[in-house]
NUTI-53070 format. One line per field, with one value per residue: residue number from 1; residue in one letter; x, z, y of N, C-alpha, C, CB in turn. Coordinates in nm, 2 decimals. Glycine has a CB too. Example, Ala and Ser with C-alpha at 12.3 -4.5 7.8 and 13.67 -1.06 7.14 Angstrom:
zaba <- [1 / 2];
filum <- [a / s];
n.px <- [1.32 / 1.28];
n.pz <- [0.78 / 0.71];
n.py <- [-0.57 / -0.22];
ca.px <- [1.23 / 1.37];
ca.pz <- [0.78 / 0.71];
ca.py <- [-0.45 / -0.11];
c.px <- [1.32 / 1.29];
c.pz <- [0.78 / 0.79];
c.py <- [-0.33 / 0.00];
cb.px <- [1.13 / 1.41];
cb.pz <- [0.90 / 0.57];
cb.py <- [-0.45 / -0.06];
REM end
This chain:
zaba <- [1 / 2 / 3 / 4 / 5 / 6 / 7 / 8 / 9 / 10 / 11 / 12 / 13 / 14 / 15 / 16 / 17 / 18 / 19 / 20 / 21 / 22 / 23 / 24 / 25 / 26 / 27 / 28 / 29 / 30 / 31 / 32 / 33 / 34 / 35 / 36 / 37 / 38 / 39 / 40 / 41 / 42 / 43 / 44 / 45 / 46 / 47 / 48 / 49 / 50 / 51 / 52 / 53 / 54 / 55 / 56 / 57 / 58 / 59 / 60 / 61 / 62 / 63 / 64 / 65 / 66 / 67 / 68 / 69 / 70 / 71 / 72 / 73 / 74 / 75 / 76 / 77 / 78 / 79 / 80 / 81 / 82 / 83 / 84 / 85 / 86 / 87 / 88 / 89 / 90 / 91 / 92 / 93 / 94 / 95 / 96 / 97 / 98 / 99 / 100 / 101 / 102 / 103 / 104 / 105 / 106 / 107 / 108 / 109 / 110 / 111 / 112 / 113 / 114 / 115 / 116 / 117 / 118 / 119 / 120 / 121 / 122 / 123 / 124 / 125 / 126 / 127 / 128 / 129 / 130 / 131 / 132 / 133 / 134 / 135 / 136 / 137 / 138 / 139 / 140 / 141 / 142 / 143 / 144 / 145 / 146 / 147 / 148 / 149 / 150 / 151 / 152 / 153 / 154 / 155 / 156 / 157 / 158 / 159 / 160 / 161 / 162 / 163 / 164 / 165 / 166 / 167 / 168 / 169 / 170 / 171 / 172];
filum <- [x / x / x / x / x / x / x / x / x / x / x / x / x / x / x / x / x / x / x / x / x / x / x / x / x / x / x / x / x / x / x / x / x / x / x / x / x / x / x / x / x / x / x / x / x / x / x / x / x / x / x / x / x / x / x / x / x / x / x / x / x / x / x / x / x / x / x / x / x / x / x / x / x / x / x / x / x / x / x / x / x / x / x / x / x / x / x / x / x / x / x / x / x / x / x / x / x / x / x / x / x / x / x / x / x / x / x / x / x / x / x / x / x / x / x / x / x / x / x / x / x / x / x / x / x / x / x / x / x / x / x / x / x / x / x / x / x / x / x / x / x / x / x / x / x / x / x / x / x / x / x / x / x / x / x / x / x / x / x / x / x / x / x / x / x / x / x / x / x / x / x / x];
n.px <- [0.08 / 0.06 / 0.19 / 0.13 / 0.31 / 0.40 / 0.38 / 0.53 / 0.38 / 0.37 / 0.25 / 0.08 / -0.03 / -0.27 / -0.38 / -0.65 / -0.73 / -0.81 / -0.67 / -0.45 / -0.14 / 0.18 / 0.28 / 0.10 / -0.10 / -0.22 / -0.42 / -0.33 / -0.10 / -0.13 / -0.20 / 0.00 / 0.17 / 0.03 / 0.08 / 0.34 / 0.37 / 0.28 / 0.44 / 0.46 / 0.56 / 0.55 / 0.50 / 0.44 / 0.36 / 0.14 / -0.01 / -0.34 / -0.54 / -0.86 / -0.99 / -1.15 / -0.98 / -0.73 / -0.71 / -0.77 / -0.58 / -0.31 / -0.40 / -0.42 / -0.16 / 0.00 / -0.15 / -0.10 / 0.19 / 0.36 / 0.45 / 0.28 / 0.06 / -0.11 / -0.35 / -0.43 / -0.66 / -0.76 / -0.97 / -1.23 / -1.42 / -1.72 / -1.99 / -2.02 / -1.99 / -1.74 / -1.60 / -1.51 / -1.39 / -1.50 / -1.65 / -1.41 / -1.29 / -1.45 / -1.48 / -1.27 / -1.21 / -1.21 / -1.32 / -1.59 / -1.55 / -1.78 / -1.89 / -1.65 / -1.73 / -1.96 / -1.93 / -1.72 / -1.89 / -2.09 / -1.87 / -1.84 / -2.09 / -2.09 / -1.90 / -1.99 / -2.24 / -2.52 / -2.45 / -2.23 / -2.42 / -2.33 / -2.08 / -1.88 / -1.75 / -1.52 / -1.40 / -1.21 / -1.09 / -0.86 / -0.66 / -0.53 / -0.46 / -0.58 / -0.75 / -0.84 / -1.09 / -1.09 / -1.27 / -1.19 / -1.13 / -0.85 / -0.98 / -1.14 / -0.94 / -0.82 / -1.02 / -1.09 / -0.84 / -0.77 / -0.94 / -1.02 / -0.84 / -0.60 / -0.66 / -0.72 / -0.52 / -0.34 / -0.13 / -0.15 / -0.38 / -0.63 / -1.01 / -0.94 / -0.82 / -0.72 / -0.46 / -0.37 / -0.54 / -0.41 / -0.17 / -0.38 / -0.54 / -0.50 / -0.55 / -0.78];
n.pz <- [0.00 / -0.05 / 0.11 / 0.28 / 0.32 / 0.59 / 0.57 / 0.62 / 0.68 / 0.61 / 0.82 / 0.93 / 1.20 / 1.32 / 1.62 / 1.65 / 1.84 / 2.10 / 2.35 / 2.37 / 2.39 / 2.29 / 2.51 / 2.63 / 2.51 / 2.50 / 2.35 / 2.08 / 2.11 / 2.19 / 1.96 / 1.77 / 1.94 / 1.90 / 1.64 / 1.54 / 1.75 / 1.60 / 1.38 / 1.17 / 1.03 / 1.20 / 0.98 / 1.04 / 1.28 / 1.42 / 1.60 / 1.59 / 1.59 / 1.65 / 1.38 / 1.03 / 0.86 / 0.88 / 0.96 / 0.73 / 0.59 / 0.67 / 0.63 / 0.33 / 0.24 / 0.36 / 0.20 / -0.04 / -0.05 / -0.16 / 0.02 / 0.21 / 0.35 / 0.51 / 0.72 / 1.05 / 1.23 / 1.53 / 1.73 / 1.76 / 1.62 / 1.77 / 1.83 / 1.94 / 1.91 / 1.81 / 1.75 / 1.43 / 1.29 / 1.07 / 0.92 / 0.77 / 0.66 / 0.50 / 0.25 / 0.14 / 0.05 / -0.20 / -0.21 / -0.02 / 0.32 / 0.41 / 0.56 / 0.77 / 1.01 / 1.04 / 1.16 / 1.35 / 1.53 / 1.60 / 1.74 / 1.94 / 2.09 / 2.21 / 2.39 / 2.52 / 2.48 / 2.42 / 2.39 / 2.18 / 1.98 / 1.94 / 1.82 / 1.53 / 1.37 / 1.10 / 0.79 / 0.50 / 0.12 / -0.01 / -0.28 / -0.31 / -0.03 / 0.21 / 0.50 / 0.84 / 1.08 / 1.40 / 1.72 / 2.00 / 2.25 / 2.45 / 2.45 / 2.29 / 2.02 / 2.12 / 2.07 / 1.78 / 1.65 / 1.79 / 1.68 / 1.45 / 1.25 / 1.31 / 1.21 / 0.94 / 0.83 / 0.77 / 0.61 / 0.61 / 0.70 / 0.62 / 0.48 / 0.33 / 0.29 / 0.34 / 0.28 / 0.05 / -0.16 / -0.19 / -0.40 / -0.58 / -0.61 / -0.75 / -1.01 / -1.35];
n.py <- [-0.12 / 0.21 / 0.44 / 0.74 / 1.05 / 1.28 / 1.63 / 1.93 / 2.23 / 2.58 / 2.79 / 3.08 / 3.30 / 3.50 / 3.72 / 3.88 / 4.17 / 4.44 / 4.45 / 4.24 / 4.11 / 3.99 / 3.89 / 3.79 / 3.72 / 3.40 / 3.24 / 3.27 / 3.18 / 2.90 / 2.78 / 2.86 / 2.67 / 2.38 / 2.42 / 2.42 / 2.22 / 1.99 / 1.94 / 2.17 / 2.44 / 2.83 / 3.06 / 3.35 / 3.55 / 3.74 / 4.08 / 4.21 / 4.49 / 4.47 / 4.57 / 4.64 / 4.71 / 4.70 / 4.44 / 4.30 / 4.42 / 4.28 / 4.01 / 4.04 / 4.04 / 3.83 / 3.65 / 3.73 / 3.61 / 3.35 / 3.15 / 3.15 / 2.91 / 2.86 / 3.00 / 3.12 / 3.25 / 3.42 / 3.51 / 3.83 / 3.73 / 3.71 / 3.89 / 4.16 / 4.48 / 4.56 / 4.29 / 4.20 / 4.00 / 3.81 / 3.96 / 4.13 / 3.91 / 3.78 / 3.90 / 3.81 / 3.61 / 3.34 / 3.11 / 3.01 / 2.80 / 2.60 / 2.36 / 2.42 / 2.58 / 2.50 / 2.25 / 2.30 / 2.46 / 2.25 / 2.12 / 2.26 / 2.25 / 2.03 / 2.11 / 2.38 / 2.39 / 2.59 / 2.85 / 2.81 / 2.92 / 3.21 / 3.24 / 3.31 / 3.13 / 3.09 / 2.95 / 2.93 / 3.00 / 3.15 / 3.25 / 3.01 / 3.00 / 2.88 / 2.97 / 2.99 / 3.11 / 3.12 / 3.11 / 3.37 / 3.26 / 2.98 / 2.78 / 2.71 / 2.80 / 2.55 / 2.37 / 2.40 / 2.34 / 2.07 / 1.93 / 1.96 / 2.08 / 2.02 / 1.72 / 1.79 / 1.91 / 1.71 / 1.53 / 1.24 / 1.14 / 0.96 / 0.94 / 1.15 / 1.51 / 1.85 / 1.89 / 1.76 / 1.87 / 2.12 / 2.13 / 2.16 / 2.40 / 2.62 / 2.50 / 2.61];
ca.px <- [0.00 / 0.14 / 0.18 / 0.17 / 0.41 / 0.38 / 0.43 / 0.48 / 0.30 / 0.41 / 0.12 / 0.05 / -0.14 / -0.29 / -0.49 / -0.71 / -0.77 / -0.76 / -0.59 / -0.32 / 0.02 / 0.26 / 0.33 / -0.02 / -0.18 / -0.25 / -0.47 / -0.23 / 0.03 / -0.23 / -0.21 / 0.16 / 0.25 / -0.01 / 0.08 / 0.50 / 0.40 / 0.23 / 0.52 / 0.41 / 0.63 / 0.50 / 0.52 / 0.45 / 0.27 / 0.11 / -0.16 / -0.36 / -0.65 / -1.02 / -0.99 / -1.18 / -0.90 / -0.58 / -0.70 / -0.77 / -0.37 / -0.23 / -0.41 / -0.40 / 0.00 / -0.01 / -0.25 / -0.04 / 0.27 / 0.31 / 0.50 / 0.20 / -0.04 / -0.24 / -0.35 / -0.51 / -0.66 / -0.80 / -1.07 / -1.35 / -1.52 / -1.82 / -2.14 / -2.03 / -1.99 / -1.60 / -1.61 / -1.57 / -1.30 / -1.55 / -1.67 / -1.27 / -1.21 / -1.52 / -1.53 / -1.11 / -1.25 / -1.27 / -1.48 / -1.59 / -1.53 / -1.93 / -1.82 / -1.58 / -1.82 / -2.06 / -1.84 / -1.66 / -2.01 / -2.12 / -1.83 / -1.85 / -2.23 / -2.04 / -1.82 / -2.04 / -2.42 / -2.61 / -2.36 / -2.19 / -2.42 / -2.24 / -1.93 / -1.89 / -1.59 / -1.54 / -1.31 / -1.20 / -0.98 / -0.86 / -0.57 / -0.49 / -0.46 / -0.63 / -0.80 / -0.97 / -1.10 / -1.17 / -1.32 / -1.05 / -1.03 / -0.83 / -1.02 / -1.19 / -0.88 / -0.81 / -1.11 / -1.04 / -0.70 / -0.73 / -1.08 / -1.07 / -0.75 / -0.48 / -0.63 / -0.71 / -0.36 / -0.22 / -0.16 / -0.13 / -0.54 / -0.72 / -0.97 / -0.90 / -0.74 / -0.67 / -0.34 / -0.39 / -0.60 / -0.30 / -0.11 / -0.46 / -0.59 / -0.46 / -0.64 / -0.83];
ca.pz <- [0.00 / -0.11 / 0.24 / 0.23 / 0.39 / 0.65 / 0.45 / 0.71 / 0.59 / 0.68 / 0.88 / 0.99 / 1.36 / 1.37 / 1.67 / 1.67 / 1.98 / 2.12 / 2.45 / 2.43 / 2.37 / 2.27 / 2.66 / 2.69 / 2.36 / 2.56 / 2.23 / 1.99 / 2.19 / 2.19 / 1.84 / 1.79 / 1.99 / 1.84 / 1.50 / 1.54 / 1.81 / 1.53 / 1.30 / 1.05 / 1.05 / 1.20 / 0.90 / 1.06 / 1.41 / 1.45 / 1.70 / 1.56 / 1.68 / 1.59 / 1.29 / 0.99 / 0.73 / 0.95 / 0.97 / 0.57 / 0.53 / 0.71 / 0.52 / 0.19 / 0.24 / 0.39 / 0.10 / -0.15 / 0.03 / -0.18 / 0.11 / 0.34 / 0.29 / 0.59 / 0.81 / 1.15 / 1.32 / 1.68 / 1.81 / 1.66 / 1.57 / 1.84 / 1.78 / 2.00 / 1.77 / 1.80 / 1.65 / 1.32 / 1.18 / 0.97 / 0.82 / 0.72 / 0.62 / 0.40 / 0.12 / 0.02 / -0.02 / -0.32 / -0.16 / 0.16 / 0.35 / 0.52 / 0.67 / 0.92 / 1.08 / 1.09 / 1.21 / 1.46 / 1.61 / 1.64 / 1.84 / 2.07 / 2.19 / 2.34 / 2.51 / 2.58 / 2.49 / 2.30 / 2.35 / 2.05 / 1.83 / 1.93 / 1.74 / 1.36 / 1.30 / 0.96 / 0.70 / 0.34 / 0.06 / -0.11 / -0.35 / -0.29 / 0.10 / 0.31 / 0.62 / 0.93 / 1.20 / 1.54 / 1.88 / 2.07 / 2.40 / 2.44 / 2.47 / 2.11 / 1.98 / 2.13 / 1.97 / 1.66 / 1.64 / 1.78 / 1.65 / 1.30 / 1.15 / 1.30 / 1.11 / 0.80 / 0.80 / 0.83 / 0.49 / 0.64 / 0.74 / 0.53 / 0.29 / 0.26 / 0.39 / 0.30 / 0.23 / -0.07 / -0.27 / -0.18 / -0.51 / -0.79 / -0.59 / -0.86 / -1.14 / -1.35];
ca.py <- [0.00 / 0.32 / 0.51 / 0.94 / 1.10 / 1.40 / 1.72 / 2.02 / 2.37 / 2.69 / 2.83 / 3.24 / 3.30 / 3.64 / 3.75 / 3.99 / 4.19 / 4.50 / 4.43 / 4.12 / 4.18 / 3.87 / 3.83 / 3.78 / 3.61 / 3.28 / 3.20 / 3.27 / 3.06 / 2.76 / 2.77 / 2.81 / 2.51 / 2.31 / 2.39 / 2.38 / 2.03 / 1.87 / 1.95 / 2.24 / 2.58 / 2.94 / 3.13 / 3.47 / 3.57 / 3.89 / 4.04 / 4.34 / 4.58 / 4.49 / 4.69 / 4.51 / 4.71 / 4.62 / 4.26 / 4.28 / 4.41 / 4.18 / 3.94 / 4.06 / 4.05 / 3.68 / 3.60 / 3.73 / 3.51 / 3.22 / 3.07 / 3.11 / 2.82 / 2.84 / 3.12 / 3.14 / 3.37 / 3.41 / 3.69 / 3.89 / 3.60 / 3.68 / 3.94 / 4.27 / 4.59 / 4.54 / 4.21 / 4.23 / 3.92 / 3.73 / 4.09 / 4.16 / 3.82 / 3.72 / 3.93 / 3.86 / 3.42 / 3.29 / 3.01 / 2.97 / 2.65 / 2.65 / 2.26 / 2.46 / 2.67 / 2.37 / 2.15 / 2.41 / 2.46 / 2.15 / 2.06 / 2.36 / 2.24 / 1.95 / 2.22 / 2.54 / 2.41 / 2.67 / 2.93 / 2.85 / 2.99 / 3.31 / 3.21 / 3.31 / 3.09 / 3.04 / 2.90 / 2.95 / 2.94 / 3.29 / 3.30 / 2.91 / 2.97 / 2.83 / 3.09 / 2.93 / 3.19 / 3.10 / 3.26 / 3.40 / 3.19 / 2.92 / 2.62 / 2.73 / 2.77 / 2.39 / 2.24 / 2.40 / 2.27 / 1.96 / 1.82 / 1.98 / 2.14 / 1.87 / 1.58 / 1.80 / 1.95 / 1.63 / 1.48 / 1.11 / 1.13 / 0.93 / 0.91 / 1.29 / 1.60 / 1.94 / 1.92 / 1.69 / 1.94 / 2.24 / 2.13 / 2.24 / 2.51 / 2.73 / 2.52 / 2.72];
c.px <- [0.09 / 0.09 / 0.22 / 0.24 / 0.34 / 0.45 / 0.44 / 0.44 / 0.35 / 0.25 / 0.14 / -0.10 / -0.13 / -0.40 / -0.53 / -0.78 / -0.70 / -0.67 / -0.48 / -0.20 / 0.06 / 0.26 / 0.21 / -0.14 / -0.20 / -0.28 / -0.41 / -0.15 / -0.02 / -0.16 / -0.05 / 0.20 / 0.21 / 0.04 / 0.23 / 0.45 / 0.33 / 0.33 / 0.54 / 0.54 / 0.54 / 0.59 / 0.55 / 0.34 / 0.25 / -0.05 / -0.19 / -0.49 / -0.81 / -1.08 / -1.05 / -1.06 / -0.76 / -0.56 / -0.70 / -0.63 / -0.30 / -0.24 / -0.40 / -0.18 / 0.04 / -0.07 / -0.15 / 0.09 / 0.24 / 0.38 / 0.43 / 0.10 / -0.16 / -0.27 / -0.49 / -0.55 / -0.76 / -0.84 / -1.11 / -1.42 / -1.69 / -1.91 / -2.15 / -1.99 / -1.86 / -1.54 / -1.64 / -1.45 / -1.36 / -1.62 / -1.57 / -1.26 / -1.28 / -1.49 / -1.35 / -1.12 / -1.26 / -1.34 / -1.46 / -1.61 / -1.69 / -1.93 / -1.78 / -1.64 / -1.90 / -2.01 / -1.79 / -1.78 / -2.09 / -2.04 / -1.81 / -1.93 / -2.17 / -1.97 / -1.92 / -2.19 / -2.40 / -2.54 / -2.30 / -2.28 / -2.41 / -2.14 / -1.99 / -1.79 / -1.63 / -1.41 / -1.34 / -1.08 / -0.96 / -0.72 / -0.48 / -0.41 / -0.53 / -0.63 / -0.92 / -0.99 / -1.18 / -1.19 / -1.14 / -1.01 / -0.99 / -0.91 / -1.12 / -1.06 / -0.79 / -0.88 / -1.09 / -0.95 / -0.72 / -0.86 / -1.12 / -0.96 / -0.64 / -0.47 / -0.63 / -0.60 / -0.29 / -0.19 / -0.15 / -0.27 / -0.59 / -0.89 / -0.96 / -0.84 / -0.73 / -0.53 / -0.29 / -0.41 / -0.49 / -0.24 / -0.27 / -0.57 / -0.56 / -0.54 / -0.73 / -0.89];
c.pz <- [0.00 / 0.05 / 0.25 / 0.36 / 0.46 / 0.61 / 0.55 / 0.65 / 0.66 / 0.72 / 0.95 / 1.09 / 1.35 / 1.49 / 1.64 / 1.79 / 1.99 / 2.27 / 2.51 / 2.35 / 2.34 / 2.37 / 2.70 / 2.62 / 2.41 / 2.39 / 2.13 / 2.01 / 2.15 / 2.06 / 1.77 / 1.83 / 1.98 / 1.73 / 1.51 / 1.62 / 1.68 / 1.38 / 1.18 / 1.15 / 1.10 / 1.10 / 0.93 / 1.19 / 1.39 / 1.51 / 1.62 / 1.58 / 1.54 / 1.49 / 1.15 / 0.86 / 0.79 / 0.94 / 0.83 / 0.51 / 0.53 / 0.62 / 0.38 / 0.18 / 0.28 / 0.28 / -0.03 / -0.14 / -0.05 / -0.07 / 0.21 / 0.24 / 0.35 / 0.69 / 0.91 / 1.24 / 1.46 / 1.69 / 1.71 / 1.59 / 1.64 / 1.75 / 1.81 / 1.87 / 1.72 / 1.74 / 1.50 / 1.21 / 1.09 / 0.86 / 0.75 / 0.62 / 0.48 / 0.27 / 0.04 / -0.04 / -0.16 / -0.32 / -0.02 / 0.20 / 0.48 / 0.59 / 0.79 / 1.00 / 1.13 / 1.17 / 1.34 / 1.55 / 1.66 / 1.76 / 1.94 / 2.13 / 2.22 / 2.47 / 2.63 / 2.55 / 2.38 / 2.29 / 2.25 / 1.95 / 1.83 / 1.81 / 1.55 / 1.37 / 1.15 / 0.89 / 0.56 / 0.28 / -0.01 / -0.16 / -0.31 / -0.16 / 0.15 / 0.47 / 0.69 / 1.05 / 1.29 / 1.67 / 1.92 / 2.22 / 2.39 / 2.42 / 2.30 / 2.00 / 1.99 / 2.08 / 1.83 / 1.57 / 1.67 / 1.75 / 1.54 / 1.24 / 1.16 / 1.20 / 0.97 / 0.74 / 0.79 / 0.65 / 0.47 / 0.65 / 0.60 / 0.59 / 0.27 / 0.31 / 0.26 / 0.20 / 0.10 / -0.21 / -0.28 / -0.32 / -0.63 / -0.70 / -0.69 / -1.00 / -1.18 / -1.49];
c.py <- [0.12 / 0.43 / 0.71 / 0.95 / 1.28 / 1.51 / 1.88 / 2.16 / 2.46 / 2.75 / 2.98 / 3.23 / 3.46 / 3.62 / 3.86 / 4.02 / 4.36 / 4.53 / 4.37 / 4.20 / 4.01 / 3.84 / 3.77 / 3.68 / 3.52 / 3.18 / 3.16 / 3.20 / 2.91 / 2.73 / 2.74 / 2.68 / 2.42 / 2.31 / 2.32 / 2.20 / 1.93 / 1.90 / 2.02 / 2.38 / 2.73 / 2.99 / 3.28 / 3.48 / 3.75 / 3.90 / 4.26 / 4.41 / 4.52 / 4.56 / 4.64 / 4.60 / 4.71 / 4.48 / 4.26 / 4.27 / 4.35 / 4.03 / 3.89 / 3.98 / 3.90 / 3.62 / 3.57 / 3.68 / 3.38 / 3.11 / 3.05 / 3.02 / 2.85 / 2.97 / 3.07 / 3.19 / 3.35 / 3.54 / 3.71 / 3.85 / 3.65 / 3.81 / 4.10 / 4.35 / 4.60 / 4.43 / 4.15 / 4.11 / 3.86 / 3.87 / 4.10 / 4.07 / 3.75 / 3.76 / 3.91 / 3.67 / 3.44 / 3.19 / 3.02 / 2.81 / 2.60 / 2.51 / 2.32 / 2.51 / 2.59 / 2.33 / 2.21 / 2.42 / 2.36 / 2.06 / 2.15 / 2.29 / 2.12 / 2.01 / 2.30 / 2.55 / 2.55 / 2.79 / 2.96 / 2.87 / 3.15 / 3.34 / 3.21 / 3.22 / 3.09 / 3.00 / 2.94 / 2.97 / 3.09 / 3.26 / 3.17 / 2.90 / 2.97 / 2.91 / 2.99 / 3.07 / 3.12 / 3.19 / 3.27 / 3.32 / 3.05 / 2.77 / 2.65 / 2.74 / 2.59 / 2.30 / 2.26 / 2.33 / 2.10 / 1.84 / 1.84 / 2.02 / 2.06 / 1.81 / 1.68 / 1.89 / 1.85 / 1.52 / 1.30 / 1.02 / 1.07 / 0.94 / 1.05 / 1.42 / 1.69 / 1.97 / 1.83 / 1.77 / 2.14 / 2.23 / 2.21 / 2.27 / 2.61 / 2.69 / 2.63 / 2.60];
cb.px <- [-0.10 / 0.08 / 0.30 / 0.01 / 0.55 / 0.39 / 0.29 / 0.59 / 0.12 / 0.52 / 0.06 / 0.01 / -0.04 / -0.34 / -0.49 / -0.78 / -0.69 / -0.83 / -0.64 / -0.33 / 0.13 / 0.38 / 0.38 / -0.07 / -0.11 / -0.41 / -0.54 / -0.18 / 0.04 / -0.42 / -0.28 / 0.22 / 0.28 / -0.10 / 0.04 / 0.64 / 0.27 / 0.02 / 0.53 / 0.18 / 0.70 / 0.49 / 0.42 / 0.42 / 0.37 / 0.11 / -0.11 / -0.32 / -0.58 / -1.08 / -0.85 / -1.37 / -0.94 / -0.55 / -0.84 / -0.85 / -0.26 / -0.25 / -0.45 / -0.45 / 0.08 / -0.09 / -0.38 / -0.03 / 0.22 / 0.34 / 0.59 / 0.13 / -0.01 / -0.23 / -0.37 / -0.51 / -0.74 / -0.70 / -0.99 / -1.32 / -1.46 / -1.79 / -2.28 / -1.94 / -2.04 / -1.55 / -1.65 / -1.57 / -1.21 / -1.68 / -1.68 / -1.16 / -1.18 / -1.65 / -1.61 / -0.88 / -1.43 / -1.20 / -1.50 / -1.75 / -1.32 / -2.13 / -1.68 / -1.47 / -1.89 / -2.10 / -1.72 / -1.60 / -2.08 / -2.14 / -1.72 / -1.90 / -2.40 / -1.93 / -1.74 / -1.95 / -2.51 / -2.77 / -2.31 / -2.12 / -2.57 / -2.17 / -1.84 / -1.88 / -1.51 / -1.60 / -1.29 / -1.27 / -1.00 / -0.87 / -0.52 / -0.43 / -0.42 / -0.56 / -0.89 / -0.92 / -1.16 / -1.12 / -1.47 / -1.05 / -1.10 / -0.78 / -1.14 / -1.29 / -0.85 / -0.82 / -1.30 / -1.00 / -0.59 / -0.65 / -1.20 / -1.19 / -0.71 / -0.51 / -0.78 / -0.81 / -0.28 / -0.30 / -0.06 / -0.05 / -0.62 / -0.67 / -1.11 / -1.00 / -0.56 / -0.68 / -0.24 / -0.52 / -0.82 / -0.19 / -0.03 / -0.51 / -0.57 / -0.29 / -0.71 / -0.74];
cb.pz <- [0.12 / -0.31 / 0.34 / 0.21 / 0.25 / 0.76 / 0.29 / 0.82 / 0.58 / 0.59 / 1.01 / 0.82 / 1.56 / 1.25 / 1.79 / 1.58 / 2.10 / 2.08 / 2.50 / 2.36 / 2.54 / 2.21 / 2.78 / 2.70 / 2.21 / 2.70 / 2.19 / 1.96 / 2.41 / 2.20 / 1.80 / 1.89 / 2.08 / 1.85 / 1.39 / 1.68 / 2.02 / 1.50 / 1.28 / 1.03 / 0.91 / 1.34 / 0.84 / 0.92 / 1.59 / 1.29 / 2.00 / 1.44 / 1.67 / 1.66 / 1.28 / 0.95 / 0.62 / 1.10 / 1.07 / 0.50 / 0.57 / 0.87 / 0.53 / 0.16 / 0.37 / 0.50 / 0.07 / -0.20 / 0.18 / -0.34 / 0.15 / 0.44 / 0.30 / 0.69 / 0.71 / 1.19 / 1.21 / 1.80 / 1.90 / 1.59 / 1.67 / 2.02 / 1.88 / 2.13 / 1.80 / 1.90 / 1.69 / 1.30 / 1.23 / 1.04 / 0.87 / 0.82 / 0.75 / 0.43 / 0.11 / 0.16 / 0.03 / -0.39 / -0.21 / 0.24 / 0.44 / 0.41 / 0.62 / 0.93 / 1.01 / 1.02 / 1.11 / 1.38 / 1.56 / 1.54 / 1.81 / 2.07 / 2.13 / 2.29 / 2.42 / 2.50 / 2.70 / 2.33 / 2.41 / 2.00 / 1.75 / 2.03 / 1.81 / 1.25 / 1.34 / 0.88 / 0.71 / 0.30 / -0.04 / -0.02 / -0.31 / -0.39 / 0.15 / 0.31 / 0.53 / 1.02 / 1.18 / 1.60 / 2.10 / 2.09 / 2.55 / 2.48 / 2.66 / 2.07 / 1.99 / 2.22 / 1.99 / 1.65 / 1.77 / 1.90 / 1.73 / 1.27 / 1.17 / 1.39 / 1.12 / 0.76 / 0.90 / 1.03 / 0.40 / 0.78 / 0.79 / 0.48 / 0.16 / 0.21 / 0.47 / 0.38 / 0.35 / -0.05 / -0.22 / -0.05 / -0.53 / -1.00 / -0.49 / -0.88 / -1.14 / -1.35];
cb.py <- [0.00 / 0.39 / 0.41 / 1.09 / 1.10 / 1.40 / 1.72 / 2.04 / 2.39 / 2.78 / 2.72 / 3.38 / 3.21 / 3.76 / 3.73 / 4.00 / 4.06 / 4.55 / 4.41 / 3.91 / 4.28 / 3.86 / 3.96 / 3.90 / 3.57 / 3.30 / 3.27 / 3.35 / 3.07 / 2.78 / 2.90 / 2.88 / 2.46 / 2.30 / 2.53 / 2.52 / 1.98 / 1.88 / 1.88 / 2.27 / 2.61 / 3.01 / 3.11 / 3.56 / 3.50 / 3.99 / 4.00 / 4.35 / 4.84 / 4.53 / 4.75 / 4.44 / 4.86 / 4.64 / 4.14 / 4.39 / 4.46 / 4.17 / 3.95 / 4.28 / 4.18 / 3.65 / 3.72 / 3.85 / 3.50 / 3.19 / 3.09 / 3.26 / 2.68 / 2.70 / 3.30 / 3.10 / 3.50 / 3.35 / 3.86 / 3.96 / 3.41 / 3.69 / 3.84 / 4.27 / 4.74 / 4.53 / 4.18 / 4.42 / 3.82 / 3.60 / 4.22 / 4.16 / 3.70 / 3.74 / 4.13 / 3.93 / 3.33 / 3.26 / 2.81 / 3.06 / 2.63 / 2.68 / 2.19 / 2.54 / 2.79 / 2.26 / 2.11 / 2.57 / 2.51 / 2.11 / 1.99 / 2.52 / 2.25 / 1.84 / 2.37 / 2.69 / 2.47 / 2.69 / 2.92 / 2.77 / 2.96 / 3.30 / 2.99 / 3.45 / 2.92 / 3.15 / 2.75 / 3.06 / 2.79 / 3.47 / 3.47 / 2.86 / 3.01 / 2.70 / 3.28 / 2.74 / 3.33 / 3.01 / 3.17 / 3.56 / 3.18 / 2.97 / 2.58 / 2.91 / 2.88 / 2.35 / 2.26 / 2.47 / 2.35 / 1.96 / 1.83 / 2.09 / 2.30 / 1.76 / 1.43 / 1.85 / 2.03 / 1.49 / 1.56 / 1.13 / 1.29 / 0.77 / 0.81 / 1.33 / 1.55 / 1.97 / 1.91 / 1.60 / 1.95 / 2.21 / 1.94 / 2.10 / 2.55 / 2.72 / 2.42 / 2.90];
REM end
């Protein structure tokens, strides 16, 4: 049997927030040491203000990165008037991944009950990178990570994974 090989991705962690600092990002850390412990590269870390045309920059510039594959962002997922990452993040898709958000929510209401239908997470694919957003506290960034983007980062996961269809995202 023809056995796949673990392929590590370079991966970008932005939070979005207007209060953490690197000393403090807990969230962003999560994420980090899941992605490097499961053997993928931080590409680029950055934490930047609730802003939906600062989180778009940063993006756009990650986007246009052909060395970034994957990007993940933490905060401004929720509903308050400050919360605005699935606003920023939607309109730069070229598809949206409407699974992750399902999926992402469905495994909250084992967590946090009916609470999660707070949470926008969302996923999608712009400019053959791959964008997941999640809430900002830890334990959302833990289910994320380790109950949906692990296995489909993992190019070992059968019968299918993300990191399969990374080579003809660019078809046309």
């Amino acid at each position: 049997m023809n056995e796949r090989e673990f392929q590590a991705l370079n991966i970008a962690v932005l939070t979005v927030s207007d209060t953490r600092t690197l000393a403090d990002d807990a969230s962003g850390q999560t994420l980090v040491e899941r992605l490097t412990g499961a053997g993928h590269q931080l590409a680029e870390r950055a934490i930047v203000t609730d802003d939906i045309y600062q989180i778009r920059a940063i993006l756009s510039r990650w986007i246009a990165d052909p060395d970034v594959q994957i990007v993940l962002t933490t905060g401004g997922t929720g509903m308050t008037g400050r919360d605005s990452t699935p606003d920023a993040v939607r309109p730069l898709f070229d598809k949206e991944i409407d699974g992750f958000g399902e999926l992402f929510r469905m495994l909250s209401w084992e967590e946090i009950g009916a609470s999660t239908l707070q949470s926008r997470a969302l996923g999608g694919l712009a400019n053959a990178t791959f964008i997941f957003c999640l809430p900002g506290s830890t334990g959302a960034c833990r289910t994320g990570w380790d109950r949906i983007l692990q296995a489909q980062l993992d190019a070992r996961i059968r019968p299918c994974n993300l990191v399969e269809l990374l080579p003809r995202l660019r078809e046309r």
